[in-house]
Residue frames relative to the residue before (quaternion, step in Angstrom):
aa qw qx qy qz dx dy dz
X 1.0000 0.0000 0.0000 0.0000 0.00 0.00 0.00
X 0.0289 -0.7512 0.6557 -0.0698 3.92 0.76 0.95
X 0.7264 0.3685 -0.3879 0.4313 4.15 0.09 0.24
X 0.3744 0.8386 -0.3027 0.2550 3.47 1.42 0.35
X 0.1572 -0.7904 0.5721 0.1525 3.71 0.27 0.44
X 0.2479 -0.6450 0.7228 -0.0067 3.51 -1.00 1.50
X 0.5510 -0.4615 0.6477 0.2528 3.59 -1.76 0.19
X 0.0299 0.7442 -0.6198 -0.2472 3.82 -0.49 0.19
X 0.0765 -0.8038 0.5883 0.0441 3.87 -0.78 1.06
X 0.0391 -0.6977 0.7139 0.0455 3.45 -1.41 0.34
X 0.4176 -0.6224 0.6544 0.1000 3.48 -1.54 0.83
X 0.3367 0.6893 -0.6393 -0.0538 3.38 -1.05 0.02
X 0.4894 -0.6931 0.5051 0.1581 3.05 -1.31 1.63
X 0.1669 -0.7642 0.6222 -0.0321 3.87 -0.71 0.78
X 0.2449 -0.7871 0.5530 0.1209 3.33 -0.42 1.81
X 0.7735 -0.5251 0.1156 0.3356 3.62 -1.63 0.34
X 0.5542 0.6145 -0.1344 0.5452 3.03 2.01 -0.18
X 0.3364 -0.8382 0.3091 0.2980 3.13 1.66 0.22
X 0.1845 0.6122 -0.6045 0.4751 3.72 1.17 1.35
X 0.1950 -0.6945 0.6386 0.2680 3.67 -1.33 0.82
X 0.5842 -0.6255 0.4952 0.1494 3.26 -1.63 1.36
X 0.7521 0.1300 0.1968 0.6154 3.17 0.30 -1.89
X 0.1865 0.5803 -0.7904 -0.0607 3.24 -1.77 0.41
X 0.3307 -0.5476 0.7686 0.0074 2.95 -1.73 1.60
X 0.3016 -0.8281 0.4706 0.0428 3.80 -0.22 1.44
X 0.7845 0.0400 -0.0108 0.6188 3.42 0.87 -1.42
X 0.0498 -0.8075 0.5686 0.1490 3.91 0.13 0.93
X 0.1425 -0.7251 0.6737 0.0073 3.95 -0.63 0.98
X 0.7953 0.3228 -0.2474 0.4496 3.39 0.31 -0.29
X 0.1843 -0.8633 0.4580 0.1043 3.58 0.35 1.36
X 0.7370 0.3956 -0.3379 0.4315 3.38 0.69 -1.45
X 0.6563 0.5591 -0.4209 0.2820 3.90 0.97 -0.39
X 0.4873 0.7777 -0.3261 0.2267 3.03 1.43 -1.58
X 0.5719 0.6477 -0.3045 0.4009 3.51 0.28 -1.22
X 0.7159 0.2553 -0.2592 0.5960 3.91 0.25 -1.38
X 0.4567 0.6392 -0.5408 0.3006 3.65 0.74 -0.63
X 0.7645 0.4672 -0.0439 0.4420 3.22 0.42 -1.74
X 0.6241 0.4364 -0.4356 0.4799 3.78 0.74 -0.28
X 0.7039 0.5010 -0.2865 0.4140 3.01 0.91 -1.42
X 0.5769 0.5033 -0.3582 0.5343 3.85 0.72 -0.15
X 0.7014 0.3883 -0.2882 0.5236 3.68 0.52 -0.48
X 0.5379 0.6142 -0.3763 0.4380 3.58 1.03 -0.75
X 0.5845 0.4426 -0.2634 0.6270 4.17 0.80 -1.76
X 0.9860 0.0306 0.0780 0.1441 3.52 -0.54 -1.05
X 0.5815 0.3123 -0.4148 0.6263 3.04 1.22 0.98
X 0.5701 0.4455 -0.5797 0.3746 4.23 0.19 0.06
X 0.2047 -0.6348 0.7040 0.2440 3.45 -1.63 0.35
């Protein structure tokens, strides 16, 4: 289907200080993305 129209999404992870951490630019993988992104906040953004 090369005339398909996709959503283009990006994430960006915003520490508590309100500096972005992480940007996930082109997210293709919707149903993963999600743990992607906890699991990145989990390592490096809990205190």
């Amino acid at each position: 289907m090369p005339n398909k129209k996709l959503a283009k999404r990006c994430t960006l992870i915003i520490d508590k200080n309100g500096v972005i951490a992480k940007i996930y630019a082109m997210v293709g993988n919707a149903g993963g993305h999600p743990a992607e992104v906890l699991d990145f906040v989990e390592k490096n953004l809990k205190n």
